[in-house]
Backbone bond lengths (Angstrom), bond angles and torsions (degrees), N, CA, C in turn:
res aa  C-N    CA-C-N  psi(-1)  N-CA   C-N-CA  omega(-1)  CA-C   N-CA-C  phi
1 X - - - 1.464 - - 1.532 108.59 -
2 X 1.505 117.66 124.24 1.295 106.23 170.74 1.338 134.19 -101.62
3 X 1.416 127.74 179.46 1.987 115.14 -160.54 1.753 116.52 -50.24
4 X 1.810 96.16 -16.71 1.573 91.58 -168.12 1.355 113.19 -76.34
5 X 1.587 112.46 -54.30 1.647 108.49 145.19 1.141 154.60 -10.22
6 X 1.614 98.80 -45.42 1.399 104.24 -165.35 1.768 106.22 -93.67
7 X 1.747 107.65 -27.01 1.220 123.93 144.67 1.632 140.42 -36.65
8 X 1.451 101.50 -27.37 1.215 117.32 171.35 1.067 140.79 -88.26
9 X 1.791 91.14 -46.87 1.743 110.69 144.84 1.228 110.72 -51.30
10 X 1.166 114.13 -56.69 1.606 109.07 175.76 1.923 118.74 -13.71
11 X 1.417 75.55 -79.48 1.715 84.90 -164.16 1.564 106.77 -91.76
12 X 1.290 127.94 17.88 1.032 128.98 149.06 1.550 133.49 -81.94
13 X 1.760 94.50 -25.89 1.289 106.86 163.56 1.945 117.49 -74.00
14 X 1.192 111.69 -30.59 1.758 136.95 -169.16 2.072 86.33 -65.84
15 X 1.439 96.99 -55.45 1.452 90.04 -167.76 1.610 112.18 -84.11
16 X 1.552 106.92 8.97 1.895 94.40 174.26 1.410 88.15 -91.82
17 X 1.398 127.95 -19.59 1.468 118.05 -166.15 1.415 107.54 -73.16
18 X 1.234 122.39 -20.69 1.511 126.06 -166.93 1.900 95.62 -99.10
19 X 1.087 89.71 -11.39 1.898 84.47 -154.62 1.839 102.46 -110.17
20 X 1.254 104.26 -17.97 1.242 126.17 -168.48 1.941 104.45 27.93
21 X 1.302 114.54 29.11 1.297 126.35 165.38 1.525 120.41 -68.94
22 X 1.664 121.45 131.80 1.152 119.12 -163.53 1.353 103.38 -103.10
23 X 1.515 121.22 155.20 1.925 121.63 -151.92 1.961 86.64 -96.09
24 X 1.144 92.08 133.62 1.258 117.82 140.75 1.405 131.60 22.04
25 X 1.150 151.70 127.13 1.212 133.54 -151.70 2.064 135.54 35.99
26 X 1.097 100.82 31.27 1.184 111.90 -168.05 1.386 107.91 -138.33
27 X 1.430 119.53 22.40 1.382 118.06 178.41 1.001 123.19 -83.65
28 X 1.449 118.16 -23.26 1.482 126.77 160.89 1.809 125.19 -26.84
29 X 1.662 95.37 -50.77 1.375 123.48 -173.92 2.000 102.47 -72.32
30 X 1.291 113.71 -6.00 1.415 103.66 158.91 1.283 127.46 -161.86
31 X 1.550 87.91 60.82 1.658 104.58 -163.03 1.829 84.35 -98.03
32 X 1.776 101.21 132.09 1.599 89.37 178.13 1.861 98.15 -83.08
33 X 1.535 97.46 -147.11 1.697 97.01 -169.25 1.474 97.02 -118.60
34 X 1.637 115.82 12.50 1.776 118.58 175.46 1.316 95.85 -65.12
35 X 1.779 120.18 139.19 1.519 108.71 155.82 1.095 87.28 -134.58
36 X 1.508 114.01 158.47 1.423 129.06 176.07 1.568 102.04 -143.79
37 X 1.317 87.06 131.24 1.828 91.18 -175.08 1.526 114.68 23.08
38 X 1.412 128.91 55.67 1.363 133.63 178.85 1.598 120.48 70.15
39 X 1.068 101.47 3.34 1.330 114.34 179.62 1.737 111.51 -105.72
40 X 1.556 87.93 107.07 1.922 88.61 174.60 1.301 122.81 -106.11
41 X 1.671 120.96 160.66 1.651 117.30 -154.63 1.557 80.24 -107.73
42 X 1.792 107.10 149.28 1.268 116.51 174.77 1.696 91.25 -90.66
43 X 1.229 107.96 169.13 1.872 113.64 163.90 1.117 107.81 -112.90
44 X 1.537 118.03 83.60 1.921 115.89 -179.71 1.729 75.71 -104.05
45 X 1.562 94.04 148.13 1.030 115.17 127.59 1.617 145.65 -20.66
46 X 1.669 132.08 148.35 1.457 124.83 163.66 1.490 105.44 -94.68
47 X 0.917 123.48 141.33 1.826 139.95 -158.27 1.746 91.89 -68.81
48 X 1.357 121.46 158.86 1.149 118.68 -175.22 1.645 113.50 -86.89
49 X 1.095 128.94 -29.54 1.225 139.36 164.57 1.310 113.26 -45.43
50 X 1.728 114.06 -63.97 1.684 115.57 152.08 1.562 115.90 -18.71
51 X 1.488 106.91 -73.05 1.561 128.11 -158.92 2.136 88.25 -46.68
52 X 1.342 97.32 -82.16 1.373 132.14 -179.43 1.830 105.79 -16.59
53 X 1.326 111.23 -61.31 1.693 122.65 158.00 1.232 114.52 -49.36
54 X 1.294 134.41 -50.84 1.130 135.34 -167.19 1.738 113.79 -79.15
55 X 1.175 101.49 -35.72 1.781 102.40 152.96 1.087 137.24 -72.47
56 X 1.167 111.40 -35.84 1.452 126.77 174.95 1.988 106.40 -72.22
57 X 1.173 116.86 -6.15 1.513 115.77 179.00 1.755 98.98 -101.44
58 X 1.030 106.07 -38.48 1.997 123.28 -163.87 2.216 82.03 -62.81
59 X 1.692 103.61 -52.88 1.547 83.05 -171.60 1.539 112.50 -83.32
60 X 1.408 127.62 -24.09 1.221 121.96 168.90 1.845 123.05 -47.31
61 X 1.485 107.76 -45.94 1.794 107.55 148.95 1.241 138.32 -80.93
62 X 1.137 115.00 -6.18 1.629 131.33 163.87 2.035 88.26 -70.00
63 X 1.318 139.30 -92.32 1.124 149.85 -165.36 1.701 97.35 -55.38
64 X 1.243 137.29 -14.06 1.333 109.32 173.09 1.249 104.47 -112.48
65 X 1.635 129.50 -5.63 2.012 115.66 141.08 0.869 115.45 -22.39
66 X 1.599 111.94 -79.31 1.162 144.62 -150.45 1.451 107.01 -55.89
67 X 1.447 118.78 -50.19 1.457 115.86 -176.31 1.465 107.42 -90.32
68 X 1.112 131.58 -13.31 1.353 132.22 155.87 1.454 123.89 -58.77
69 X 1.042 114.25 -57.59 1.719 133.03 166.42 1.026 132.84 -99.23
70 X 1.296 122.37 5.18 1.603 118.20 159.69 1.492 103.62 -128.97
71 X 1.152 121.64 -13.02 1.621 111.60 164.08 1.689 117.22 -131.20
72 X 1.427 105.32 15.95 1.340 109.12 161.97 1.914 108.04 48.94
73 X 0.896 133.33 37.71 1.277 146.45 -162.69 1.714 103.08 -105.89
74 X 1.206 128.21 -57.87 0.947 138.35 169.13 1.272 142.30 -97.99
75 X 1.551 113.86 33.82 1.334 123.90 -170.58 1.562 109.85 -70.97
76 X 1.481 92.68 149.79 1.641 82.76 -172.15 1.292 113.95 -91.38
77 X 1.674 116.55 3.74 1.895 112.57 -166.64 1.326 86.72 -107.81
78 X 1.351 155.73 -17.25 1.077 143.69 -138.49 2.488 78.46 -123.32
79 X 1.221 107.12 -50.76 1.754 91.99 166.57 0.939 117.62 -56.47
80 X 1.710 140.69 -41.86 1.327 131.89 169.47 1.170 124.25 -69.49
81 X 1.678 116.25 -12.49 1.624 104.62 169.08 1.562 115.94 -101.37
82 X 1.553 107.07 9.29 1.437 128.58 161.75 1.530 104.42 -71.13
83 X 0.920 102.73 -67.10 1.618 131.42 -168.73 1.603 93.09 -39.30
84 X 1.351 119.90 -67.56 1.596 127.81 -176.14 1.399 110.71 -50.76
85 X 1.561 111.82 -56.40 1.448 125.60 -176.31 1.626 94.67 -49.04
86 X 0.951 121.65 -39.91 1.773 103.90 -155.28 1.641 101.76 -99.24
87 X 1.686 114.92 -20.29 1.884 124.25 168.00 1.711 86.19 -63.13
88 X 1.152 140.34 -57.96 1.537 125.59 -145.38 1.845 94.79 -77.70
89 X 1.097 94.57 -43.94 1.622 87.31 -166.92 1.275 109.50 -58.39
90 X 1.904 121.80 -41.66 1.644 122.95 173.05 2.245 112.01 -52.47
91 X 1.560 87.55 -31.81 1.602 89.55 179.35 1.554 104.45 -64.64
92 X 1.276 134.91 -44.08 1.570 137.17 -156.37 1.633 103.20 -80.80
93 X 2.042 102.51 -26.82 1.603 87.41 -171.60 1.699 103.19 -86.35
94 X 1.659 102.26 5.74 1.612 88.94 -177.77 1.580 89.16 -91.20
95 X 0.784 107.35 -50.92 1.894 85.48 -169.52 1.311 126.93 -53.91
96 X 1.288 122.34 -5.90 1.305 134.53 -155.56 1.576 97.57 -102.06
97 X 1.609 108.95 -33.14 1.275 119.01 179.86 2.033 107.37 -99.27
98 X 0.921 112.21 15.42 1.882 130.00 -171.36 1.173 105.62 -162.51
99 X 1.664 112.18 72.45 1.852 102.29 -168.30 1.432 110.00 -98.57
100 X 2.087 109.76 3.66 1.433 107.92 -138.47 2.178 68.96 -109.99
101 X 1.587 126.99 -11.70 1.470 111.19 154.77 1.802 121.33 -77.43
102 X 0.883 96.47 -0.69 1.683 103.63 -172.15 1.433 120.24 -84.95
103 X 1.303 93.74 -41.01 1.703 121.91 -149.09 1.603 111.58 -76.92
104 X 1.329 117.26 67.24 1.640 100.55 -166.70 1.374 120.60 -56.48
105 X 1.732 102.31 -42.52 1.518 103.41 -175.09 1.966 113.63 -31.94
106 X 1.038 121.51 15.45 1.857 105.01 -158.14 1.999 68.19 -135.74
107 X 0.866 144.91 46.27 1.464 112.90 -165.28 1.561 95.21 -115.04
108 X 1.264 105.47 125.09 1.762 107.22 -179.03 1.509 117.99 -110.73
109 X 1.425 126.94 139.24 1.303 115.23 164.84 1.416 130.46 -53.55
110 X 1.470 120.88 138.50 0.998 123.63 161.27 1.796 129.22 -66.67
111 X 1.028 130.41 128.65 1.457 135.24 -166.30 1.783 101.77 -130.96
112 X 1.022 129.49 23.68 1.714 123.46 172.85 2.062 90.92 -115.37
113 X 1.616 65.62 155.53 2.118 80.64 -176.97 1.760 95.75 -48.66
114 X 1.260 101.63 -65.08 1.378 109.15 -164.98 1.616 129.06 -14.67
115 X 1.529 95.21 -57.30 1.898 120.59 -178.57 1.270 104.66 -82.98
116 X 1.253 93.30 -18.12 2.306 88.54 -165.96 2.567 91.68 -92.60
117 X 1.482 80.83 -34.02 1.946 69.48 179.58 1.809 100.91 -76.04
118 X 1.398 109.47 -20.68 1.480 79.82 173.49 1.404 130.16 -88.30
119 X 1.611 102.32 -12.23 1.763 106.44 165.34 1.454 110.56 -57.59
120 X 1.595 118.81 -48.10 1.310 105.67 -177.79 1.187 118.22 -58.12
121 X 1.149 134.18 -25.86 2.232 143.54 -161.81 1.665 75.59 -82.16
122 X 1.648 130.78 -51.19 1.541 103.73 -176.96 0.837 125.36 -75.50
123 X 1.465 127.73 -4.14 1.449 122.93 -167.46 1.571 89.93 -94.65
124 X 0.827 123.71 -42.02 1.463 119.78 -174.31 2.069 113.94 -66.05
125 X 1.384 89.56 -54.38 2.015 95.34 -175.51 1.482 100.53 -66.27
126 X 1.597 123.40 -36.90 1.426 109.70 178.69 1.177 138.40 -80.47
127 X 2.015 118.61 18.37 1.163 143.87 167.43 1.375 86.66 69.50
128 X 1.265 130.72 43.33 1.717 106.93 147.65 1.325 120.33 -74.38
129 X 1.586 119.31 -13.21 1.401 117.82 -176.52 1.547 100.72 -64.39
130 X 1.243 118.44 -59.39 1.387 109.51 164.34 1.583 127.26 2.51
131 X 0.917 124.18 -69.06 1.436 133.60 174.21 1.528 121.02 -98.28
132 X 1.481 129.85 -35.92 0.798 155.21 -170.11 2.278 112.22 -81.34
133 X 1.159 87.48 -52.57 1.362 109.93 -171.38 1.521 123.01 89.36
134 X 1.076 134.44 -171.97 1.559 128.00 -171.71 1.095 107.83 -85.21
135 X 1.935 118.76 -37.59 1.673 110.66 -156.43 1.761 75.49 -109.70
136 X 1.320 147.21 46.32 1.313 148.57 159.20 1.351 116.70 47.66
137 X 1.541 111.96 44.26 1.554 130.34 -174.59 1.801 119.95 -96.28
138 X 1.345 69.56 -3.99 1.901 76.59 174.50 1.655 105.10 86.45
139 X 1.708 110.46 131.77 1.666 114.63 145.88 1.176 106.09 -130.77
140 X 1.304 123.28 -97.65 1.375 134.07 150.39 1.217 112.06 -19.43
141 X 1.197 119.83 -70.56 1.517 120.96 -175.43 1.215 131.42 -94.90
142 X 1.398 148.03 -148.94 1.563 122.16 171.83 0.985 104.06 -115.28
143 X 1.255 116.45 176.76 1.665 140.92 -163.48 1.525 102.39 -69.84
144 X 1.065 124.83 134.16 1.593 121.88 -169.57 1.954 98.66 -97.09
145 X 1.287 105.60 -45.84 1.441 127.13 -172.65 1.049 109.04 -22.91
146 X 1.848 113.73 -59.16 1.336 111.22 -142.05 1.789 113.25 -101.87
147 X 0.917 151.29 -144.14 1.851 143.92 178.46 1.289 106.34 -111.69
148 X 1.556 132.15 41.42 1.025 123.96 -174.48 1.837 106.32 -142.03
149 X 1.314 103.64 125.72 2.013 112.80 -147.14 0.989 104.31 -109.07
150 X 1.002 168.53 84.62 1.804 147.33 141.79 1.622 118.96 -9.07
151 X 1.041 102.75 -75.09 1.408 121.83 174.76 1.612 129.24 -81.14
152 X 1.312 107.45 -3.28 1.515 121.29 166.18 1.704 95.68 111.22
153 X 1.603 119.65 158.43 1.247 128.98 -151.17 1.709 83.58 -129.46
154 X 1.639 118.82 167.85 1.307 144.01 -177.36 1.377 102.51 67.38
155 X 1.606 126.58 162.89 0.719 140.58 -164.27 1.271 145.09 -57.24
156 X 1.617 95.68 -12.80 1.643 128.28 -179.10 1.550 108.98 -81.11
157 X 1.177 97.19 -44.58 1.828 122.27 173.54 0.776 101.98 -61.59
158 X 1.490 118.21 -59.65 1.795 95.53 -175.11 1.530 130.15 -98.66
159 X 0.982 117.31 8.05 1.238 122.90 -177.73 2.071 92.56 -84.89
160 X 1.623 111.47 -47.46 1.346 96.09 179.11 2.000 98.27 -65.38
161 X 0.700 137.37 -52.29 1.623 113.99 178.57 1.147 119.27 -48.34
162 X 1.526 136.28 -16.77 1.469 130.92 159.80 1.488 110.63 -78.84
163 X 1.296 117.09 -26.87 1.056 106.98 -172.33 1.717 113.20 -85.28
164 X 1.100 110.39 -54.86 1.297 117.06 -176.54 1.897 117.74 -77.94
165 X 1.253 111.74 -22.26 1.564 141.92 -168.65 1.586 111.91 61.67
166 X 1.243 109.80 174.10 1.539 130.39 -151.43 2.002 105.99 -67.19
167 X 1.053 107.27 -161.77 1.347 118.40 153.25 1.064 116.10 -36.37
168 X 1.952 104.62 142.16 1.653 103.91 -178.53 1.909 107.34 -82.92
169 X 1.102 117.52 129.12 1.741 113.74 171.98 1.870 96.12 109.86
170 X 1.389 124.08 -14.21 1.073 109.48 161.77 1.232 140.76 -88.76
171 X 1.341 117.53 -23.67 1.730 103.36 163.94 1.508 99.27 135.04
172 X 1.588 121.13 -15.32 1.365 101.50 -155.82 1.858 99.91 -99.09
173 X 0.978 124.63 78.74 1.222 119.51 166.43 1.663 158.71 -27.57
174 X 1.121 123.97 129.39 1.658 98.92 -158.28 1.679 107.82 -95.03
175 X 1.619 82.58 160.89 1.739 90.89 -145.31 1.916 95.75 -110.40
176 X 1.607 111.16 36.86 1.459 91.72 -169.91 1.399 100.32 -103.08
177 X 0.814 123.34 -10.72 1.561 124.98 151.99 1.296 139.69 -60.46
178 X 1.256 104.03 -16.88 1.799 124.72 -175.00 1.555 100.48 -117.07
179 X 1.350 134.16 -63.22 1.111 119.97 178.00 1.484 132.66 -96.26
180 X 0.938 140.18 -179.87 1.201 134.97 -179.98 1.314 129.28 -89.90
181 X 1.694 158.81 143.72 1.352 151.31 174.05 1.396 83.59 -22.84
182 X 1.361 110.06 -94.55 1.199 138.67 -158.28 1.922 110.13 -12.34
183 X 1.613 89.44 -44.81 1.744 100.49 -152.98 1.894 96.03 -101.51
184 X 1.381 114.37 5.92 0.693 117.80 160.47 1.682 138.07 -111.68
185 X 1.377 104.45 -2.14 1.680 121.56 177.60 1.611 83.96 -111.32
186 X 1.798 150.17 11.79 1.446 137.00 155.49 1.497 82.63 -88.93
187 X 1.497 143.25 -52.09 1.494 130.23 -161.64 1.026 132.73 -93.91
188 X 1.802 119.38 13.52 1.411 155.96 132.66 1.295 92.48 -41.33
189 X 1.501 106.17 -89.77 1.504 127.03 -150.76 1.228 116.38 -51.39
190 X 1.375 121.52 -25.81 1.642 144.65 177.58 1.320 107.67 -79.95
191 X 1.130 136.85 -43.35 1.261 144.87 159.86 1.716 106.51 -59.29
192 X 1.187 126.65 -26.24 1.759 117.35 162.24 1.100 115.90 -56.75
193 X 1.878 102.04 -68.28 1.104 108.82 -177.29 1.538 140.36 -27.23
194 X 1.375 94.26 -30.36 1.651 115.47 -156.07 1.896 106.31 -100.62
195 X 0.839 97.13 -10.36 2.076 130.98 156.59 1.869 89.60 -51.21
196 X 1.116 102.06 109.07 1.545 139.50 162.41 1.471 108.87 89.21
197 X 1.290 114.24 7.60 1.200 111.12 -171.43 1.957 116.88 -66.00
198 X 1.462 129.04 -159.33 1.423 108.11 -177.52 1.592 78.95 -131.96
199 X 1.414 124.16 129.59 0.979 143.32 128.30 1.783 133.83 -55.10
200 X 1.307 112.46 122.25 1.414 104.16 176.50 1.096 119.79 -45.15
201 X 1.030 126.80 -63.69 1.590 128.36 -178.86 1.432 110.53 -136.22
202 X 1.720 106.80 90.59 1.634 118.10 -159.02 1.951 91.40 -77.36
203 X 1.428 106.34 159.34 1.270 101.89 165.31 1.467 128.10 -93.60
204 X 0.931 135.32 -170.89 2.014 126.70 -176.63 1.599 90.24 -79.26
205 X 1.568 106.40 147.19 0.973 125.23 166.55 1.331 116.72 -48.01
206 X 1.371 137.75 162.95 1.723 150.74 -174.53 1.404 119.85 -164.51
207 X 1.583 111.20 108.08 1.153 76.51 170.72 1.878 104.94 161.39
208 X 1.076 174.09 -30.12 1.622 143.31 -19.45 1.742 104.14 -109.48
209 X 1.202 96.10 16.22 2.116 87.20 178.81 1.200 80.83 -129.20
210 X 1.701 103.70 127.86 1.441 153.30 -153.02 2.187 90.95 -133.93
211 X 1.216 74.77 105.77 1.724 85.97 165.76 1.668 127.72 -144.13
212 X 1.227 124.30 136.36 1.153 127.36 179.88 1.878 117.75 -40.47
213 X 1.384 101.68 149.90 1.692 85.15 147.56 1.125 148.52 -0.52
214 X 1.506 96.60 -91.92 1.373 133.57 -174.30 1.464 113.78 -79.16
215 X 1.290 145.92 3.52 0.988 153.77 -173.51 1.423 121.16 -86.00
């Protein structure tokens, strides 16, 4: 026999050990006596690797009962309310260390083309026309145009109504999850801008805080 052979045997023998599968012509030797419609069941064995996995899972949940419910060590509601406790606290030390993204009180309108064309691309992609309309005359919602606020007028006002959204039962949703500070003090500021403008067909005023422009 030469090395290539014996190599073969080799690992032919390595893989009956894992497979505990019997060769070929020898089915006779474990053919049971079930027949079903001409069809007979051999009696092999499940491979030991099979076997071996399948125990090794039975004690891996046997040992994580146990430390779940008798030593409470590994509970999974008490890690996920770990888990949160320690995400909120990393959220507070970022702001604490980035106070100048946090900080609305300082929040100014934007007045360059740049910020004011990208408020309009949001006012438009974030379906405010929907309610709002295109030239911001009000349907659904009220007339943005004119000096008359629901929720308070200038940029502070409205940026917390984008952020947080409108009245509860009306529809206008808050957007601080979807857009960004940033993309939301350009679609504030765009919404100033657009303060005296003439709407085709503006809707009736709404609202009892009356504010300038510029405010």
């Amino acid at each position: 026999m030469n090395k290539n052979s014996e190599k073969i045997s080799g690992w032919k023998r390595f893989m009956k050990s894992l497979t505990k599968a019997h060769d070929l012509g020898t089915e006779e030797d474990i053919m049971l006596d079930h027949d079903y419609d001409g069809i007979r069941e051999l009696d092999n064995v499940l491979p030991p690797w099979w076997l071996a996995g399948f125990y090794i899972t039975i004690v891996v949940s046997v040992f994580y009962l146990v430390m779940s419910f008798g030593f409470n060590k590994y509970n999974q509601y008490d890690e996920f309310n770990d888990d949160v406790a320690a995400a909120k606290e990393e959220v507070e030390a970022y702001k604490a260390a980035n106070p100048q993204l946090f900080d609305n009180a300082n929040i100014v309108a934007f007045t360059d083309a740049e910020n004011l064309a990208k408020g309009k691309e949001l006012f438009i992609t974030k379906t405010c026309v929907v309610c709002h309309l295109a030239d911001l005359g009000g349907s659904i919602g009220p007339n943005l145009t004119d000096d008359h606020w629901i929720l308070g007028g200038g940029v502070k006002n409205i940026y917390n109504t984008l952020t947080n959204g409108g009245r509860p039962g009306k529809g206008m949703i808050a957007w601080e999850s979807t857009i960004t500070r940033e993309e939301r003090i350009q679609l504030a500021s765009y919404i100033i801008s657009m303060q005296g403008t003439q709407p085709v067909n503006p809707k009736a005023p709404e609202g009892d805080i009356i504010l300038s422009k510029n405010e």
